[in-house]
N, C-alpha and C positions, 0 to 999 in steps of 0.2 A: 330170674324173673325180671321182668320190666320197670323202670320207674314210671309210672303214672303220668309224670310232668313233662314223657315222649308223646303219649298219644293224647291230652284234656287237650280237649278243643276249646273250653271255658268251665268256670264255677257257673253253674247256673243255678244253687239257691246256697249260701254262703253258712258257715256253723252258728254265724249271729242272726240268722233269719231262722233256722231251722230251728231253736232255740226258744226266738220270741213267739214264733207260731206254736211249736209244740203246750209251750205254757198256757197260749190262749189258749188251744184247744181241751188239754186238761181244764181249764177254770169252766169252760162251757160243757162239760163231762159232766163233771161235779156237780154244776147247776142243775143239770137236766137228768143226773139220775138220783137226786139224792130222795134219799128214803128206799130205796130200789135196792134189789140184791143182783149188782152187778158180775158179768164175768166178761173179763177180758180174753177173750182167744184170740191166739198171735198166732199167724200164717208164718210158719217158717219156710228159711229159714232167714229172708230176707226184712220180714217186720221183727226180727229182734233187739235189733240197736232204740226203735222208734216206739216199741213197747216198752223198752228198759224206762227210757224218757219221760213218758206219755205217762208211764205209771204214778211216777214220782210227781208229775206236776197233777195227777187227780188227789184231791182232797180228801176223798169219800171212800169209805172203809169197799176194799172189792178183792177175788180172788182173781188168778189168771190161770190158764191151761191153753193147751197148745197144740197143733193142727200142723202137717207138713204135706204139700199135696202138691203135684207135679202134674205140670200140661205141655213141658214143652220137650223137644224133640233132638237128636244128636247136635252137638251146640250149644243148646244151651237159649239159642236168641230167638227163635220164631216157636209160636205152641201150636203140638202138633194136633190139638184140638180133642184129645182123647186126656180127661182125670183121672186121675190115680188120686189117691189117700193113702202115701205112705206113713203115718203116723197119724191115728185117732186120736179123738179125747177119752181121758182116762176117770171121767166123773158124769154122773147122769144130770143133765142141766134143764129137768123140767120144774119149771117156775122160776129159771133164772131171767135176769135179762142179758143177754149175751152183745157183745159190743167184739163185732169181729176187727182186730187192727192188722191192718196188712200196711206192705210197703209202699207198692205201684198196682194200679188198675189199668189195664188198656181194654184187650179185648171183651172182656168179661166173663169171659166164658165159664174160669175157674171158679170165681168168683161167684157166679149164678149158682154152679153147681154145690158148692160149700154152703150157701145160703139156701137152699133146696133140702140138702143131708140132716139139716140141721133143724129148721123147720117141723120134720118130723119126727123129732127127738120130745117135744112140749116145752120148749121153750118160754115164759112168759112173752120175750120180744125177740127180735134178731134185726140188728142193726150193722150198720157197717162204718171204719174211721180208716180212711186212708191218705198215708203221709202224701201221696204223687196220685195225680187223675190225670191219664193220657188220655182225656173223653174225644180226641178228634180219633182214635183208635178203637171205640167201641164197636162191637158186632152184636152184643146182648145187650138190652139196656136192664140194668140193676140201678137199687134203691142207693144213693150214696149220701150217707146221714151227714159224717164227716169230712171234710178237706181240707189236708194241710196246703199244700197246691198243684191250681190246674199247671200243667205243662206242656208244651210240644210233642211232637214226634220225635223225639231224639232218643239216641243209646244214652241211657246215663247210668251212671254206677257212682260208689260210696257211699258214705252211711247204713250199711246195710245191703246196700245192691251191689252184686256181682259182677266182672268178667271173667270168664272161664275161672269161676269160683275165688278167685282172689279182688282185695281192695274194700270188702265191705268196711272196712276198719278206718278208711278216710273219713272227716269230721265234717265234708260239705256233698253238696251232688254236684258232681262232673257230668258230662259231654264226652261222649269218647268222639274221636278221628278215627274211624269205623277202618276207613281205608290206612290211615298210619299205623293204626293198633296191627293190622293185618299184616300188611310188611315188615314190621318191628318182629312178629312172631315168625316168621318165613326165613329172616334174614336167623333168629335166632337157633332153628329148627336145623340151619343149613351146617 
């Protein structure tokens, strides 16, 4: 496997930022639902790291369950616009308030659709907290309650986000060299 430190183009939000934001964002969690019977549903399986997080810095008593749903296409890196729901939720969430935490938003698409499923389930609320907002990527426009932050067009991975399923496990978000990653794999293939 690759070392990482071949193809980062740059840290572009660093493990001391993701950190102090994540915390804000719990503390304005906590604020805005207390008294509420919250549920966290984590989009796997790239919001896990930022749920583990996110949880520990909400103050306010809340359960979580988990959602794994797939849009994108051989690769791994462009959606091929068609949802799947490989893993449901395993509990009926009418009268909850549901607080969907995912990792990246671009297109939307997914994201509409999960919000949509869910809806007619009787949810009390359905909301959305997501760590990354690619919004110059949007094709659907969805409600985004939460943002840990706005970002570029760019590949990024760690914390959570993938290449070709490895690296979620880095402590900051990278930049991949789209084109060095690619060669690195070719030369290594050969």
């Amino acid at each position: 496997m690759l070392n990482y430190e071949d193809f980062l183009a740059e840290v572009l939000i660093s493990e001391e930022a993701l950190h102090e934001r994540i915390v804000a964002l719990g503390a304005q969690i906590s604020h805005d639902y207390a008294g509420k019977k919250l549920l966290l549903v984590c989009i796997l399986r790239g919001g896990v790291l930022f749920l583990t997080d996110l949880m520990r810095a909400i103050t306010i008593p809340h359960a979580i369950e988990f959602m794994a749903v797939s849009s994108y296409g051989v690769g791994g890196r462009e959606s091929s616009g068609q949802v799947r729901i490989n893993l449901d939720l395993n509990m009926d969430i009418t009268d909850w308030d549901v607080l969907l935490v995912e990792d990246i938003i671009d297109s939307g698409r997914t994201l509409h659709y999960v919000i949509e499923l869910l809806s007619i389930r009787n949810p009390h609320s359905v909301k959305v907290c997501t760590l990354l907002d690619k919004a110059e990527r949007r094709e659907i426009a969805i409600p985004v309650d939460y943002v840990g932050f706005q970002i570029p067009n760019k590949f990024v991975f760690g914390y959570g986000l993938d290449i070709d399923d490895y690296y979620r496990n880095l402590p900051f978000i990278g930049v991949v060299d789209l084109p060095k990653y690619q060669a690195l794999m070719e030369q290594t293939a050969s």
